[in-house]
N, CA and C of each residue as an Amber inpcrd file, in Angstrom:
protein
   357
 -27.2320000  -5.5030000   6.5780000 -26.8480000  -4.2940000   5.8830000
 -27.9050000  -3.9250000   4.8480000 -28.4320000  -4.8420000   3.7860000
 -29.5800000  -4.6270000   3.0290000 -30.4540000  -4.5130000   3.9250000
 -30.8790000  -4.4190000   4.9950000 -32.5070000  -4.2470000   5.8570000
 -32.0190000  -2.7530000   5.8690000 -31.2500000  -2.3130000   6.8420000
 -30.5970000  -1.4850000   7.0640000 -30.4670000   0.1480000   5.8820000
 -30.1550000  -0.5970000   4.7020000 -29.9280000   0.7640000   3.6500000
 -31.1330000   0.4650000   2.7530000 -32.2700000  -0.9920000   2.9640000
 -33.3090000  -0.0600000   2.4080000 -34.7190000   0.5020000   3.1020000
 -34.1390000   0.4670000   4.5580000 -34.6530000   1.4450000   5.4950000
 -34.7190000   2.4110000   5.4140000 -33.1540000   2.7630000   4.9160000
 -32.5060000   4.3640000   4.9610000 -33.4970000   5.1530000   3.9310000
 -33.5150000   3.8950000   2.7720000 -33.9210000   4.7250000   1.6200000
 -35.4110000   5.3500000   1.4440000 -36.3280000   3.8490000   2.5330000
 -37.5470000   4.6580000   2.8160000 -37.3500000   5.6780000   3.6490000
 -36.9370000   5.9930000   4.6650000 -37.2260000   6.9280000   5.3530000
 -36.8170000   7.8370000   4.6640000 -35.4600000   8.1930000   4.1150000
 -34.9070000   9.6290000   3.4920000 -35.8020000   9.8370000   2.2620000
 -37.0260000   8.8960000   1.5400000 -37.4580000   9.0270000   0.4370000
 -38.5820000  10.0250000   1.2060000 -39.0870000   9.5780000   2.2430000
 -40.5680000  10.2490000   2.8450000 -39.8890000  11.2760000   3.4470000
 -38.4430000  11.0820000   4.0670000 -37.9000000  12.7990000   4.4280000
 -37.9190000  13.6830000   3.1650000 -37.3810000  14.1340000   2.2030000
 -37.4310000  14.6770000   1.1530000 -38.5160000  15.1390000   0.6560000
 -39.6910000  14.4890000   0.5140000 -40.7170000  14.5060000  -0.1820000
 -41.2120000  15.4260000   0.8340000 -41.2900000  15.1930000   2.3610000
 -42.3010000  16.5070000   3.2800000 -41.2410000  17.2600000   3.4840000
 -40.0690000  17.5180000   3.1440000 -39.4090000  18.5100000   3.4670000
 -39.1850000  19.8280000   2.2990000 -39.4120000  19.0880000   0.9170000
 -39.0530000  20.0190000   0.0430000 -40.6160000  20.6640000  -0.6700000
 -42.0630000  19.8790000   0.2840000 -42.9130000  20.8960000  -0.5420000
 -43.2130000  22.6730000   0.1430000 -42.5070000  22.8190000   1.1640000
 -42.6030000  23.6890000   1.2330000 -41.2850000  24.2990000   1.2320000
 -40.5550000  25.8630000   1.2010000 -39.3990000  26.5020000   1.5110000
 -38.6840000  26.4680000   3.0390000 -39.9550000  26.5460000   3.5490000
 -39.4850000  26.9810000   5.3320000 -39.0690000  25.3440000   5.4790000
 -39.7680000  24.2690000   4.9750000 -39.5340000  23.2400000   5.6650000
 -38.2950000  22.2480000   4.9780000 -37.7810000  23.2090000   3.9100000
 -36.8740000  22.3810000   3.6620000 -35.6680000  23.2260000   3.9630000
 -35.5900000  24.3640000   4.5060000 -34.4660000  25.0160000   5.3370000
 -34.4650000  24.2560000   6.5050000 -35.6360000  24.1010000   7.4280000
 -35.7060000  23.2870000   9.1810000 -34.9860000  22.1340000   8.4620000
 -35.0450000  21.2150000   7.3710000 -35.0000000  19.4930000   7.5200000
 -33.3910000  19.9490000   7.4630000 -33.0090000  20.4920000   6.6070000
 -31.4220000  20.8730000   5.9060000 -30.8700000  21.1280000   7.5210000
 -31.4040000  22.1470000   8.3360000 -30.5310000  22.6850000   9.5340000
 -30.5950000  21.2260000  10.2790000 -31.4040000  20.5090000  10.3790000
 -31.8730000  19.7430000  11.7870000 -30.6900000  18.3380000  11.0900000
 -30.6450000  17.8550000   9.7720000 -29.6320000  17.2650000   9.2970000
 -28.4290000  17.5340000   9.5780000 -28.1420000  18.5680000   8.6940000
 -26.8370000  19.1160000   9.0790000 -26.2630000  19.2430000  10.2820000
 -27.2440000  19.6450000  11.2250000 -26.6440000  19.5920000  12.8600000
 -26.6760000  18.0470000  13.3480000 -27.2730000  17.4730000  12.7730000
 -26.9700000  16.1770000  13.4190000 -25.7820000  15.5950000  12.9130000
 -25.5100000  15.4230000  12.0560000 -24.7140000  15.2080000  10.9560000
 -22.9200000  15.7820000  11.6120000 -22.7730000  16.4990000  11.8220000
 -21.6610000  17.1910000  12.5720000 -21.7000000  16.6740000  13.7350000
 -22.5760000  16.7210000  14.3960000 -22.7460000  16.0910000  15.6820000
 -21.8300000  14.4340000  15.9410000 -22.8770000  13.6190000  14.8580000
 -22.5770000  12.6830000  14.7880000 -21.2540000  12.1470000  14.1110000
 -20.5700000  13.2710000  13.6890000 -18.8640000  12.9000000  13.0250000
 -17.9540000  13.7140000  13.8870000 -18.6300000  14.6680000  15.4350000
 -17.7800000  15.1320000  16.0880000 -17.8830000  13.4940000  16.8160000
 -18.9240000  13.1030000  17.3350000 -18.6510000  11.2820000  18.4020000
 -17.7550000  10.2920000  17.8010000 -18.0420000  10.2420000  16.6720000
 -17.0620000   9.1220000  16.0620000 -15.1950000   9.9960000  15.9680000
 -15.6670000  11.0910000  15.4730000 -14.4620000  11.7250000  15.5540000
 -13.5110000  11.3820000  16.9670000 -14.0430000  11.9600000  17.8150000
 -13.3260000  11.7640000  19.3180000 -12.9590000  10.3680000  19.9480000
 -14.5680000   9.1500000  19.3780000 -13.9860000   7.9100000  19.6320000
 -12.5830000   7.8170000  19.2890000 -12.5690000   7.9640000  17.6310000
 -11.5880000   7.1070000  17.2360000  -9.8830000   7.9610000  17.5120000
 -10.1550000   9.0870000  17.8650000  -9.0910000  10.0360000  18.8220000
  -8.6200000   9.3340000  19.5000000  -9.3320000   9.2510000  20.8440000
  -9.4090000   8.6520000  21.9150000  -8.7630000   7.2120000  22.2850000
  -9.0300000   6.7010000  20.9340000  -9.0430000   5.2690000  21.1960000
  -7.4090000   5.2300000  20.3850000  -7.1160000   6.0900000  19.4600000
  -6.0850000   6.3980000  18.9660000  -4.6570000   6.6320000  20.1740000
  -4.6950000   7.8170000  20.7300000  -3.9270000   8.2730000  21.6340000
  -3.3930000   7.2340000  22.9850000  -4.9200000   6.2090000  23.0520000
  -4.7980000   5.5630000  23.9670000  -3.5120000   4.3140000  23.6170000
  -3.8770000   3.9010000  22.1530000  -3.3080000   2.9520000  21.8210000
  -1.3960000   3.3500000  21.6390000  -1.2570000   3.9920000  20.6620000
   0.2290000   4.8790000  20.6660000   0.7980000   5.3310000  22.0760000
  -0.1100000   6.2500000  22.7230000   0.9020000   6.7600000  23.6660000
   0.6740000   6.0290000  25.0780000  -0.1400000   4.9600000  24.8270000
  -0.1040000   3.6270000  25.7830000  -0.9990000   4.3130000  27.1390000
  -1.9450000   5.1990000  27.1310000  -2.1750000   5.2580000  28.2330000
  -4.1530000   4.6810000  28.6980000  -3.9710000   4.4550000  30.0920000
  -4.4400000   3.0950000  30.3950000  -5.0430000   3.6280000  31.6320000
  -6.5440000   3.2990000  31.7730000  -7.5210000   3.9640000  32.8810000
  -8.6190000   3.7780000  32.0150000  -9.5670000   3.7290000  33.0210000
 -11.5330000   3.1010000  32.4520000 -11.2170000   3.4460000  31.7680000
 -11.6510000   4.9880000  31.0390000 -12.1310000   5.4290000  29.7160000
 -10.9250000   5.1960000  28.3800000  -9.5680000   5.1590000  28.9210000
  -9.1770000   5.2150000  28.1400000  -8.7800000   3.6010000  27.0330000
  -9.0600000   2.7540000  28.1850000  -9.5960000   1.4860000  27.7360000
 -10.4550000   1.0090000  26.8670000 -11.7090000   1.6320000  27.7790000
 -12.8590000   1.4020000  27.2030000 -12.9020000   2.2240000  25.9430000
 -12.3110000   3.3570000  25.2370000 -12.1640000   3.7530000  24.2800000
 -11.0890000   3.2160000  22.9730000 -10.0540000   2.2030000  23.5010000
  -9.0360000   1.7390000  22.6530000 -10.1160000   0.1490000  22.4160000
 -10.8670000  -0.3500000  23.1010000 -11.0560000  -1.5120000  22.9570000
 -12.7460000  -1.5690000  22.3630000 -13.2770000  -0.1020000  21.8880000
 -14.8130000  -0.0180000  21.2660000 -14.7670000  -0.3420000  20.4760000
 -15.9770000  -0.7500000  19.9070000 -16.1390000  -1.8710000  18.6050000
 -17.0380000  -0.2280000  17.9660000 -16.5040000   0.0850000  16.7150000
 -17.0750000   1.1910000  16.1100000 -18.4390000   0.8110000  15.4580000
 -18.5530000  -0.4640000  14.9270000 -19.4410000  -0.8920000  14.4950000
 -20.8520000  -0.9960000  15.1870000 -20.6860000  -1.1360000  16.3450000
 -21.6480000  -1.2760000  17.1540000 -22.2300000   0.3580000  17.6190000
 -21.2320000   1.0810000  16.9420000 -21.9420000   2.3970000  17.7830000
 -22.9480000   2.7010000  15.9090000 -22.2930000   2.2740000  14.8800000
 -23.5240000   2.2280000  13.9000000 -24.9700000   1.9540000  14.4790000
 -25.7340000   1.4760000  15.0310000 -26.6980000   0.7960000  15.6580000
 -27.2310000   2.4600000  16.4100000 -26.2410000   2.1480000  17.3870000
 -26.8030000   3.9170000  18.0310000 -27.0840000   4.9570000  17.1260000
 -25.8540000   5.4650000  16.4090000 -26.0070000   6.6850000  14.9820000
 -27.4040000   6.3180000  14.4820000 -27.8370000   4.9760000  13.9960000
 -29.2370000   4.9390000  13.3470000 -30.3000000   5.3200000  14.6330000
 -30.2760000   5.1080000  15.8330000 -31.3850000   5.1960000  16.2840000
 -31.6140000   6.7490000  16.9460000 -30.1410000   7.2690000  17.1900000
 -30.2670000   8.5330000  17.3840000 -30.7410000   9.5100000  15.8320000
 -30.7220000   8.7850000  14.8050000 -31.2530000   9.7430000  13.5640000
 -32.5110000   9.7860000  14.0790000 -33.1140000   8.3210000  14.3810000
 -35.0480000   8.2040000  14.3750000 -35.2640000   9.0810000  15.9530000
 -34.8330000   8.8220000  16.8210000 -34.7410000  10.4300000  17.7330000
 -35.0210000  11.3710000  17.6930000 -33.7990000  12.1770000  16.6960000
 -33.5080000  13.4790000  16.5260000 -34.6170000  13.4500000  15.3870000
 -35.0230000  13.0580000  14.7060000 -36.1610000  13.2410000  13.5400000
 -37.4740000  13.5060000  13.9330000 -37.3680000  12.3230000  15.5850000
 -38.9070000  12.2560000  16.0170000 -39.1570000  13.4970000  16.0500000
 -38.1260000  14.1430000  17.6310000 -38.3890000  14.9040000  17.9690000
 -38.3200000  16.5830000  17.2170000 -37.4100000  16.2440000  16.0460000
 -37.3430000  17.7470000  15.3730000 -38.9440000  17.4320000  14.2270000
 -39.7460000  16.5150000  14.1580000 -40.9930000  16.5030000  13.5140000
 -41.9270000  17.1660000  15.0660000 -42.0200000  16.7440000  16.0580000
 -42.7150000  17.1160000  17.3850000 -42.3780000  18.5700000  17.2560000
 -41.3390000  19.4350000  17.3060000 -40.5670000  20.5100000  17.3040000
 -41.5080000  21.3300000  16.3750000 -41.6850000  20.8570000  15.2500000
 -42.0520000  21.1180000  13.8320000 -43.5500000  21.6680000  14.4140000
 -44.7170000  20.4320000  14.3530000 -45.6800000  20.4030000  14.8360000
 -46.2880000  21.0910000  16.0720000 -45.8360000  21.1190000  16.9170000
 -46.2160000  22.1690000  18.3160000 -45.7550000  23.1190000  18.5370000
 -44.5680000  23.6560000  17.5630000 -43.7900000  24.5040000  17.5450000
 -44.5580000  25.9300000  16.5090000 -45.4840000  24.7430000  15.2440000
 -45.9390000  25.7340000  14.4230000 -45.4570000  26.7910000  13.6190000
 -44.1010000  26.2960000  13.0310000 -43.1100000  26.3460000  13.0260000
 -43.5700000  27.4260000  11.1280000 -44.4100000  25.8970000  10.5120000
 -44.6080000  26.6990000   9.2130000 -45.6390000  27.8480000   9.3400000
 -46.4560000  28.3240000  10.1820000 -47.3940000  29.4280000  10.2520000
 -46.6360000  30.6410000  10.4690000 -45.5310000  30.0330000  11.4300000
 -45.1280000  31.6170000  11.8150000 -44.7100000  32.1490000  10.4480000
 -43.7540000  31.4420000   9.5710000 -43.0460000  31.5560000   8.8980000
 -43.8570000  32.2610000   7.5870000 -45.3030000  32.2660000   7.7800000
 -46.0510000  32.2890000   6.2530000 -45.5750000  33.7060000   5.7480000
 -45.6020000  33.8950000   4.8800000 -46.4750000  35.3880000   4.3110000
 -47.3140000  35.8920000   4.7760000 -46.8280000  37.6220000   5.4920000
 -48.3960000  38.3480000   5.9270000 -48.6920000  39.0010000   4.6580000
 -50.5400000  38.4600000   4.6220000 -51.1000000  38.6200000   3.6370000
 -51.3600000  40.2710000   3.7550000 -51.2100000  40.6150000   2.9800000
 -50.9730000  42.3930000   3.1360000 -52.6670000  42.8340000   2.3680000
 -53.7890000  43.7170000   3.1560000 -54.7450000  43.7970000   2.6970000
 -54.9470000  44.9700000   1.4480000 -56.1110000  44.1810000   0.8630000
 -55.7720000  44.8950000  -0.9720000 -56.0880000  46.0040000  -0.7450000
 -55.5770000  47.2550000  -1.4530000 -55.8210000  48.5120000  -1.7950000
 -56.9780000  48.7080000  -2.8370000 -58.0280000  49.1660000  -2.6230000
 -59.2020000  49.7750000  -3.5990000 -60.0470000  48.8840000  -3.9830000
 -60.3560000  47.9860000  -3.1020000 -61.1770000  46.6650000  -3.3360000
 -61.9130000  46.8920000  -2.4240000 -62.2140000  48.2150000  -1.7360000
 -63.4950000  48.0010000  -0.9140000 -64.8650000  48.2550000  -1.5190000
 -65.9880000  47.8570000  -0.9870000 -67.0990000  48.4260000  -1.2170000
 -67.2610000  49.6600000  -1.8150000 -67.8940000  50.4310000  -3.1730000
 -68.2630000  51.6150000  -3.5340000 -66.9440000  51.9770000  -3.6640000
 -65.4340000  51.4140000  -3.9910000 -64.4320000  51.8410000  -4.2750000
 -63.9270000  51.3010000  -6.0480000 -64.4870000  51.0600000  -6.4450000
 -64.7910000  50.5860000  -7.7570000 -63.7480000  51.0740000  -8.4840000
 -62.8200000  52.2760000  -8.6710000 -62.1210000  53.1660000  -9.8080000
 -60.8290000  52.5160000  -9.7570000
């Protein structure tokens, strides 16, 4: 558990830090979180549904087995590796996507700064 949360803390320390020096990129880190984030409390959500309904209203077939008898703990393990995943690939996303250029400021060209325009 200590390897584990002070993993977390490097990585979310180096997430933060490239996400908030720019605006655009700390809207992408916020969306690409947040959607995971929901994501990942709709799976656990439904496990523990699942595994709920199965147990009370007694009903009994593969999945509904295999859902009363999951060890939640073990899907911790997955949740962490699907973060380093979804991170890889929303940094890949980021990068080939070019994501902060589109986003820049068009530099709008100056008025009365040309040559022999002096007044």
């Amino acid at each position: 558990m200590t390897l584990f949360d002070t993993l977390d803390g490097c990585f979310m320390n180096f997430a933060y830090g490239g996400a908030f020096a720019r605006p655009v990129r700390k809207v992408y880190y916020n969306l690409v979180i947040t959607g995971l984030s929901v994501a990942v409390a709709f799976l656990i959500g439904t496990i523990e549904i699942i595994g709920l309904l199965s147990t009370e209203l007694g009903i009994r077939g593969g999945l509904w087995d295999f859902m009363a008898n999951f060890d939640i703990n073990k899907a911790g393990f997955g949740i962490a590796a699907l973060f380093v995943v979804v991170w890889a690939v929303a940094i890949a996303v980021w990068k080939l996507g070019n994501i902060d250029r589109r986003w820049l400021p068009a530099t709008a060209p100056s008025r009365g700064l040309e040559p022999g325009n002096e007044n």
